[in-house]
C-alpha positions in Angstrom: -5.1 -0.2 3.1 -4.4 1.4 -0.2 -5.7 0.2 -3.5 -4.7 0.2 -6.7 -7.3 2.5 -7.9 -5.9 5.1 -5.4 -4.4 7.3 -7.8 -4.1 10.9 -8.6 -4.3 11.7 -12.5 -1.9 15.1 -13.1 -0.8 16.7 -16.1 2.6 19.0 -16.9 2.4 21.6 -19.2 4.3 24.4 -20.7 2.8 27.9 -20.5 2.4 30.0 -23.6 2.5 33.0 -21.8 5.9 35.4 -21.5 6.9 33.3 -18.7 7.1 29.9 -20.7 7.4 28.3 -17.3 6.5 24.2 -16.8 3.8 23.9 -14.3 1.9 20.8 -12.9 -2.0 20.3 -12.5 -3.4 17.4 -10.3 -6.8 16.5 -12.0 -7.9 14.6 -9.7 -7.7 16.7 -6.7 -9.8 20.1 -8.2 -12.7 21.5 -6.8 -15.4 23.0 -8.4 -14.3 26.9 -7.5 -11.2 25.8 -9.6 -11.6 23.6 -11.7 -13.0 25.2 -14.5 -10.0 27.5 -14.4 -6.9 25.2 -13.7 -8.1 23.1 -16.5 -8.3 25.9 -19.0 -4.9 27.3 -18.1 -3.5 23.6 -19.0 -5.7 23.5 -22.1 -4.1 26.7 -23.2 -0.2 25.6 -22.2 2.0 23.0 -24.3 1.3 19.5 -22.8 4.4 17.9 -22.1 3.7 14.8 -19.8 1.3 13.1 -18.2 0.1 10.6 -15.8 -0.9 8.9 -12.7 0.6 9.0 -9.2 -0.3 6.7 -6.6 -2.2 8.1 -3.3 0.1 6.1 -0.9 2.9 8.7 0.3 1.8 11.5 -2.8 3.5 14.2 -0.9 6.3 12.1 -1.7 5.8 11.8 -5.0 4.7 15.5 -5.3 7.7 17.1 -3.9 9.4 15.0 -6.7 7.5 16.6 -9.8 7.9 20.1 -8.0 11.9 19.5 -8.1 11.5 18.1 -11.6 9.4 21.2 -12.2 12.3 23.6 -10.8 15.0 22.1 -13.1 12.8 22.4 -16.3 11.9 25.8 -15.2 15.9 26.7 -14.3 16.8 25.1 -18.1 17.0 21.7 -17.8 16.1 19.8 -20.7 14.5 16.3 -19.8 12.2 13.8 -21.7 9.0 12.8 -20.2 10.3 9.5 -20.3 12.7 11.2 -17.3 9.9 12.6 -15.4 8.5 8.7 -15.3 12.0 7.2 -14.5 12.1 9.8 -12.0 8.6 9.2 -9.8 9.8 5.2 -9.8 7.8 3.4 -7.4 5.2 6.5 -7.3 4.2 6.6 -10.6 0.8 4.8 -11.2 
């Protein structure tokens, strides 16, 4: 049975680095041999979106934000407001 609370929180960001390239962390799901690290590469990127997916089928919802991922990364310009609209029924 899955619950309302059973969420993931995640955050997209834009690296500052040479690559510039959008990346996705999933708060919710670090460890503490990474979490230290994950959280300051975010801190150090561009925040662009962020939010809540639910638990129930978040492969499902994961493989969505990677493709969203691959056409910001390939040039893509969308709105976070499109990343939302996009997860539908997964977002939280």
């Amino acid at each position: 049975m899955a619950f309302e609370s059973d969420k993931t929180m995640f955050e997209i960001y834009r690296e500052t680095t040479y690559a510039m390239e959008y990346r996705v962390v999933y708060f919710t799901e670090l460890q503490d041999h990474n979490k230290e690290h994950e959280i300051n590469r975010a801190m150090a990127g561009e925040h662009f979106c962020d939010g809540f997916i639910r638990d129930f089928e978040k492969d499902k919802a994961k493989a969505v934000i990677e493709s969203l991922l691959g056409r910001m990364n390939g040039g893509e310009s969308l709105t976070p407001e499109d990343i939302t609209r996009e997860l539908g029924e997964h977002a939280a």
